[in-house]
N, CA, C and O atoms as CSV, one atom per row, in Angstrom:
chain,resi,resn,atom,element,x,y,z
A,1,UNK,N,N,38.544,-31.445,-18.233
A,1,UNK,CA,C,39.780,-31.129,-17.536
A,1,UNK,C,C,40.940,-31.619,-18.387
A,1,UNK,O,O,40.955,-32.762,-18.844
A,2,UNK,N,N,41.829,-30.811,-18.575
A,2,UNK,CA,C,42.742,-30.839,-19.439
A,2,UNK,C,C,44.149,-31.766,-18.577
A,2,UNK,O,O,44.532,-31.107,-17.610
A,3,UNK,N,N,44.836,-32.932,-18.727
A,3,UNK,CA,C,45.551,-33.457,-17.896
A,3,UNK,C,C,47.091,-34.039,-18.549
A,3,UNK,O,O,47.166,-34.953,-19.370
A,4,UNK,N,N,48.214,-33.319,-18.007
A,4,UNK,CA,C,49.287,-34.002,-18.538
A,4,UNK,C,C,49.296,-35.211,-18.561
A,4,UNK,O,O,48.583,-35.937,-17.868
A,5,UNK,N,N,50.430,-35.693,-19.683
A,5,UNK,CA,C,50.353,-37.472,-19.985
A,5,UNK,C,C,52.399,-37.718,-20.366
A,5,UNK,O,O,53.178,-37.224,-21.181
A,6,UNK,N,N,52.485,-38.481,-19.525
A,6,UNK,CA,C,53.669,-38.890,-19.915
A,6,UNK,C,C,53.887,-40.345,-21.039
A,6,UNK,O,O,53.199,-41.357,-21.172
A,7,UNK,N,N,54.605,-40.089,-21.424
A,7,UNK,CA,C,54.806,-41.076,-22.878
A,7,UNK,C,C,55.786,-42.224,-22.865
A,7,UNK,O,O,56.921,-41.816,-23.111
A,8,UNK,N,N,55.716,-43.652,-22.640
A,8,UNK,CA,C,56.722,-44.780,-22.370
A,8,UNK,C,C,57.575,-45.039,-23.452
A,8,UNK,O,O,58.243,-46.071,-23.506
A,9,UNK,N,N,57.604,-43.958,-24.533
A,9,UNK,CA,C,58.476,-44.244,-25.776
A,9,UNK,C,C,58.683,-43.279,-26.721
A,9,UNK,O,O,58.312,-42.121,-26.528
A,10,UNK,N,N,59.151,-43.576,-27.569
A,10,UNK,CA,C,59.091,-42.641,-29.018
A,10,UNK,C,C,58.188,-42.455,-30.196
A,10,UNK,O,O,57.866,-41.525,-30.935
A,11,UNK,N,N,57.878,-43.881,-30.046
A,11,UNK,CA,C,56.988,-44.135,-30.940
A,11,UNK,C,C,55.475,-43.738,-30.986
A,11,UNK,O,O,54.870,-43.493,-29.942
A,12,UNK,N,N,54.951,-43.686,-32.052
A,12,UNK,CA,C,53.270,-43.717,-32.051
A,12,UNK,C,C,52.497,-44.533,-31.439
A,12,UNK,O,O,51.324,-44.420,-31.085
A,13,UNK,N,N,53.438,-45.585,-31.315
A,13,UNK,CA,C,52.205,-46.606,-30.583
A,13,UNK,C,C,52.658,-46.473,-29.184
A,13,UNK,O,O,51.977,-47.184,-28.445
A,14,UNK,N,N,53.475,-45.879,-28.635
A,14,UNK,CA,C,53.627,-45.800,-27.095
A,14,UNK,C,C,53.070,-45.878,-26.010
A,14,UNK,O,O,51.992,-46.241,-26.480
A,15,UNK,N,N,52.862,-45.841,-24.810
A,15,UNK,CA,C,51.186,-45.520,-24.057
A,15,UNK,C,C,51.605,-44.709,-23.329
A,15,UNK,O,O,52.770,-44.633,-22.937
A,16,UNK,N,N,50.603,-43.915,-23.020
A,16,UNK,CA,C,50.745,-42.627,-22.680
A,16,UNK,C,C,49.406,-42.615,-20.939
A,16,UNK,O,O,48.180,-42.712,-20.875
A,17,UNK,N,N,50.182,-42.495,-20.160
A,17,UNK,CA,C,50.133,-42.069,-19.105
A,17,UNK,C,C,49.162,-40.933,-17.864
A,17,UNK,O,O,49.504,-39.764,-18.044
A,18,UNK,N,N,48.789,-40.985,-17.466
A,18,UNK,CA,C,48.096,-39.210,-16.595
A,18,UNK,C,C,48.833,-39.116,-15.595
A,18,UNK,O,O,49.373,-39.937,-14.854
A,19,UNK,N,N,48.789,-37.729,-15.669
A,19,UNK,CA,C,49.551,-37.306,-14.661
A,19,UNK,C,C,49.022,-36.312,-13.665
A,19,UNK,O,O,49.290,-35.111,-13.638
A,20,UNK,N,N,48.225,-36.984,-12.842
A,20,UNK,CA,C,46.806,-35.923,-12.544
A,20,UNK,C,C,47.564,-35.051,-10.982
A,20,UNK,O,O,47.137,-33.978,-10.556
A,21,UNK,N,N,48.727,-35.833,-10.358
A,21,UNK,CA,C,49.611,-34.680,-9.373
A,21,UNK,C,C,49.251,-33.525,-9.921
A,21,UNK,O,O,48.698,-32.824,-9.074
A,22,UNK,N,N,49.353,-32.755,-11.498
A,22,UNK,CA,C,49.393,-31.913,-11.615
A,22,UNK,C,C,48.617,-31.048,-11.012
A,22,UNK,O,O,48.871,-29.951,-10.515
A,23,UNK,N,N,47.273,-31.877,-11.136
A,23,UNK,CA,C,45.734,-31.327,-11.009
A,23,UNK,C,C,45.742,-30.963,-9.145
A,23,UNK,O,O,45.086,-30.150,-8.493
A,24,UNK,N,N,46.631,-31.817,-8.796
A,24,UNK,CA,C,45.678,-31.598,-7.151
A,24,UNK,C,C,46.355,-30.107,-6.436
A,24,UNK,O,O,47.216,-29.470,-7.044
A,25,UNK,N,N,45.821,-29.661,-5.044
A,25,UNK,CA,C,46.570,-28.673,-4.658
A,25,UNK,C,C,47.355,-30.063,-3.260
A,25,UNK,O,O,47.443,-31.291,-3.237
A,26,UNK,N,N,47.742,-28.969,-2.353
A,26,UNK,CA,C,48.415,-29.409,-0.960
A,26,UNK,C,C,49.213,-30.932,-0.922
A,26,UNK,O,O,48.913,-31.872,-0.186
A,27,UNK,N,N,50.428,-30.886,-2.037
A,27,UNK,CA,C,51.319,-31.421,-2.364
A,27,UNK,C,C,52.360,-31.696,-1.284
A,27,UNK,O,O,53.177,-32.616,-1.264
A,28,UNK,N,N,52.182,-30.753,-0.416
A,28,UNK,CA,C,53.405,-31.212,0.659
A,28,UNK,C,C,52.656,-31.694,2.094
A,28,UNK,O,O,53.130,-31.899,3.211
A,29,UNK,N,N,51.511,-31.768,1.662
A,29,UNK,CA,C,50.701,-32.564,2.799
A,29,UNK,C,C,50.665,-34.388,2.241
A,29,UNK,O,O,50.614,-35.274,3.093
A,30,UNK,N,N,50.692,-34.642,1.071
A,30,UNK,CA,C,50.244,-35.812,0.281
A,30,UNK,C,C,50.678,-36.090,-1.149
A,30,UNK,O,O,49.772,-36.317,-1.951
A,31,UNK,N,N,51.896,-36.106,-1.572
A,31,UNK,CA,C,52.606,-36.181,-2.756
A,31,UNK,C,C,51.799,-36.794,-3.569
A,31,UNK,O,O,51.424,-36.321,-4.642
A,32,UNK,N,N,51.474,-37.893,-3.112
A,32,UNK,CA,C,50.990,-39.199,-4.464
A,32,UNK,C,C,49.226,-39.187,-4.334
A,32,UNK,O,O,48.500,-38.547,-3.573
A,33,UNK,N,N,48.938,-40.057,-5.287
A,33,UNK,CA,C,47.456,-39.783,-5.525
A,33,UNK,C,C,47.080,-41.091,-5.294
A,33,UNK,O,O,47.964,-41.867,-5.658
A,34,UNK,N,N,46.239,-41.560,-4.891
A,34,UNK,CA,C,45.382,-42.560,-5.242
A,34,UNK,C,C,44.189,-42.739,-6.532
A,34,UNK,O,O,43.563,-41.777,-6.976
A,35,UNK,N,N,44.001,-44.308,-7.074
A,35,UNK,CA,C,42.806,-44.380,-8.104
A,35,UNK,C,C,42.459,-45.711,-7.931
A,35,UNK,O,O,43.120,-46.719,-7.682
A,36,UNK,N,N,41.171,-45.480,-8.134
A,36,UNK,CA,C,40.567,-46.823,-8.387
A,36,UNK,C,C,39.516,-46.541,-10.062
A,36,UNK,O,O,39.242,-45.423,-10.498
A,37,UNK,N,N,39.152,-47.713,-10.641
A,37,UNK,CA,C,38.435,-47.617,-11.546
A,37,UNK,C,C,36.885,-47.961,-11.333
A,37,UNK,O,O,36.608,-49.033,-10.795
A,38,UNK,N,N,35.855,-47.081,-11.739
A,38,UNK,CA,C,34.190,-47.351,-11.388
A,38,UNK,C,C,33.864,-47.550,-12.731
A,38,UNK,O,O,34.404,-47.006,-13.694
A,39,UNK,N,N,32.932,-48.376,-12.741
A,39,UNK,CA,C,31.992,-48.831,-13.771
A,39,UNK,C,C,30.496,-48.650,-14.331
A,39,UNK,O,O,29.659,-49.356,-13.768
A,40,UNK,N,N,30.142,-48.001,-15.121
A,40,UNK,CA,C,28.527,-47.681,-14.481
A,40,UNK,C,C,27.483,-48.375,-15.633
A,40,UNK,O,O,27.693,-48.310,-16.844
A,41,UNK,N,N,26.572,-48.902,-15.145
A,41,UNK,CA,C,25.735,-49.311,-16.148
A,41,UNK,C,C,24.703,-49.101,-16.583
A,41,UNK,O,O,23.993,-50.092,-16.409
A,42,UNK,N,N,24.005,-48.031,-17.264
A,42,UNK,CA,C,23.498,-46.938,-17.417
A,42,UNK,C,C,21.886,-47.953,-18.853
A,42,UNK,O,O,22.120,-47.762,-20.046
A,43,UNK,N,N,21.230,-48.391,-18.686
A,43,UNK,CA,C,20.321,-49.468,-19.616
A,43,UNK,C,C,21.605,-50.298,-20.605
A,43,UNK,O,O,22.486,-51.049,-20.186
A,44,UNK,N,N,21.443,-50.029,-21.471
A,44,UNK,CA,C,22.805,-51.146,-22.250
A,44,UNK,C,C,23.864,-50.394,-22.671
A,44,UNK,O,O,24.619,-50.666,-23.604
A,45,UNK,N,N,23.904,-49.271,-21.828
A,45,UNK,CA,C,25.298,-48.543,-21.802
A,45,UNK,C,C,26.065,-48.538,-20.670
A,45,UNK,O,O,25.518,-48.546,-19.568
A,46,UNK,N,N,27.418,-48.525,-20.801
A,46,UNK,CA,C,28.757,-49.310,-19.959
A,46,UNK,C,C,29.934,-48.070,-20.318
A,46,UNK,O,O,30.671,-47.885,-21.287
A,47,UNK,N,N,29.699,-47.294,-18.959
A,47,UNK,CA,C,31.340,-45.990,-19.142
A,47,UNK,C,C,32.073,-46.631,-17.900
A,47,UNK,O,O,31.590,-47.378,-17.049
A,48,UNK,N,N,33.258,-46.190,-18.001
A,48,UNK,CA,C,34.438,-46.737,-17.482
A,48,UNK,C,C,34.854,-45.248,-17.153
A,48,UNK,O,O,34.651,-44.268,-17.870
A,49,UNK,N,N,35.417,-45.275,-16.044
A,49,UNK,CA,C,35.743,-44.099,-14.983
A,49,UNK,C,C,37.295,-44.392,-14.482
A,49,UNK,O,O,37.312,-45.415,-13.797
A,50,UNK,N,N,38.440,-43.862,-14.609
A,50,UNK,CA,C,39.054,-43.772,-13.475
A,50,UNK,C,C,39.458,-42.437,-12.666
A,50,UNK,O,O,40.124,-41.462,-13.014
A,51,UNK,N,N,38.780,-42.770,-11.402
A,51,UNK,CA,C,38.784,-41.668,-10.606
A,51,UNK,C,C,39.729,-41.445,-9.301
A,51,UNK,O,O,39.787,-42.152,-8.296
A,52,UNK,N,N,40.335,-40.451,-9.555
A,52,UNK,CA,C,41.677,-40.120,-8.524
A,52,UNK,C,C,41.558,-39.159,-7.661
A,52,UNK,O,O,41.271,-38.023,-8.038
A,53,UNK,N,N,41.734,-39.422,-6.530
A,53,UNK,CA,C,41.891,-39.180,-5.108
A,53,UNK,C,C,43.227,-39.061,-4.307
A,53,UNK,O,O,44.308,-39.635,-4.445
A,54,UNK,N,N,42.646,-37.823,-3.146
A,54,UNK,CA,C,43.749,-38.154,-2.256
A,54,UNK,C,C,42.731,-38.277,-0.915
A,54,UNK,O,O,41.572,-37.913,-0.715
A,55,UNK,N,N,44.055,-39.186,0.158
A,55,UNK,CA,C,42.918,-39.669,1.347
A,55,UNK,C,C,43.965,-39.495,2.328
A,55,UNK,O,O,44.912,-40.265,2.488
A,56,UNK,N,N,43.688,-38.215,3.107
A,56,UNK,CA,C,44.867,-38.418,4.197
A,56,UNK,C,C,43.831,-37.383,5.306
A,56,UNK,O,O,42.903,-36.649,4.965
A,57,UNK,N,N,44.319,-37.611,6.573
A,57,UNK,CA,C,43.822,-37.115,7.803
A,57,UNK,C,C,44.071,-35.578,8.070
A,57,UNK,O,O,43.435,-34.973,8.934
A,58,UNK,N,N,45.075,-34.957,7.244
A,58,UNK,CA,C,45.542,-33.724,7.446
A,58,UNK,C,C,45.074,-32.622,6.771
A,58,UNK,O,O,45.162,-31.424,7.040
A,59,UNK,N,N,44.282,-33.528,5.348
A,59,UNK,CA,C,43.942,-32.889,4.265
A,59,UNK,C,C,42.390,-31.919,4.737
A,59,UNK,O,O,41.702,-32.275,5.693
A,60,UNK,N,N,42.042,-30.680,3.869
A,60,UNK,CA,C,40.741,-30.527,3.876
A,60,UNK,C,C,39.483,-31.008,3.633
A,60,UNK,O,O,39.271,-31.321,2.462
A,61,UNK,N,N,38.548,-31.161,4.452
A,61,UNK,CA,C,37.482,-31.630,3.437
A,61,UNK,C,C,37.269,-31.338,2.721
A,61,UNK,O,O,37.279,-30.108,2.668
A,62,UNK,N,N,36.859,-32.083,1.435
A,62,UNK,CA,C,35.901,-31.747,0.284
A,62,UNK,C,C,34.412,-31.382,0.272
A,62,UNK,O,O,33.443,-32.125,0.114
A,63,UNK,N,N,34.466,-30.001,0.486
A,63,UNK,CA,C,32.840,-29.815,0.255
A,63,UNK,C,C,32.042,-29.731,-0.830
A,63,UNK,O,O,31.356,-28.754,-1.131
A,64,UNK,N,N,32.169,-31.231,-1.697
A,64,UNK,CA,C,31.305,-30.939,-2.582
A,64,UNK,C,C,31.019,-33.062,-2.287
A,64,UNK,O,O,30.316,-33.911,-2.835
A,65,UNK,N,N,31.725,-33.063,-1.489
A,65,UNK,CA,C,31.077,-34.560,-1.051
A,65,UNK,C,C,30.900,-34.497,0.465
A,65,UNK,O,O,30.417,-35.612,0.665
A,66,UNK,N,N,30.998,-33.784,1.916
A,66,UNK,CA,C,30.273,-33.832,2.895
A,66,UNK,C,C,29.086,-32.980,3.025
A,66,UNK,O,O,29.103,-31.828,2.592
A,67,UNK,N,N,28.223,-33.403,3.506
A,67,UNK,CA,C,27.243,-32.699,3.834
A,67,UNK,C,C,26.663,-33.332,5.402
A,67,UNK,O,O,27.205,-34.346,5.842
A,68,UNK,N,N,25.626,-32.713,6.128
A,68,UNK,CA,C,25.385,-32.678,7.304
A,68,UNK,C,C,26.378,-33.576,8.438
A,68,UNK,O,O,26.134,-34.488,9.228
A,69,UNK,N,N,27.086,-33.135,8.226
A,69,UNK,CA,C,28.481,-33.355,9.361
A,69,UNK,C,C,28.609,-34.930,8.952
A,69,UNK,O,O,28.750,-35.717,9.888
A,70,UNK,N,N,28.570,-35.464,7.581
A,70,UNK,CA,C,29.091,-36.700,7.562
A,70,UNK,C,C,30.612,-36.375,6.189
A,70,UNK,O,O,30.632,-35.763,5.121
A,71,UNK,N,N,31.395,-36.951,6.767
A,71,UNK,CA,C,32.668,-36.592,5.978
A,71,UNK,C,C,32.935,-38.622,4.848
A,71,UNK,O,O,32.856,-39.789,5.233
A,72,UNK,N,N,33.181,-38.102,3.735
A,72,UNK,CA,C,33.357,-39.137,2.875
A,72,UNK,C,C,34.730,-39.056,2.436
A,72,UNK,O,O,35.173,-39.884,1.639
């Protein structure tokens, strides 16, 4: 997934940002995003995740995480 990045400077060494609003739909239900970071430890391998969400009561479910009438 391809994700805009905003930039804190001019320079090369700047840090650069995501801007994953872009990515979501139903913006005027839930402007801002939520993230937390997951960790996984896979035998002596270690990936680092940050994964962004939105969590509101109005929103649709996601059907690719409920299944038999349990909503996540």
């Amino acid at each position: 997934v391809t994700m805009l990045t905003w930039c804190s400077g001019h320079s090369h060494t700047a840090q650069h940002f995501p801007v994953p609003e872009s990515l979501f739909k139903e913006a005027t239900v839930q402007p801002y995003i939520h993230n937390c970071f997951m960790t996984v430890h896979e035998g002596r391998h270690v990936y680092q995740f940050c994964i962004f969400f939105k969590q509101h009561l109005c929103l649709r479910a996601n059907v690719l995480l409920s299944r038999d009438d349990h909503k996540f």
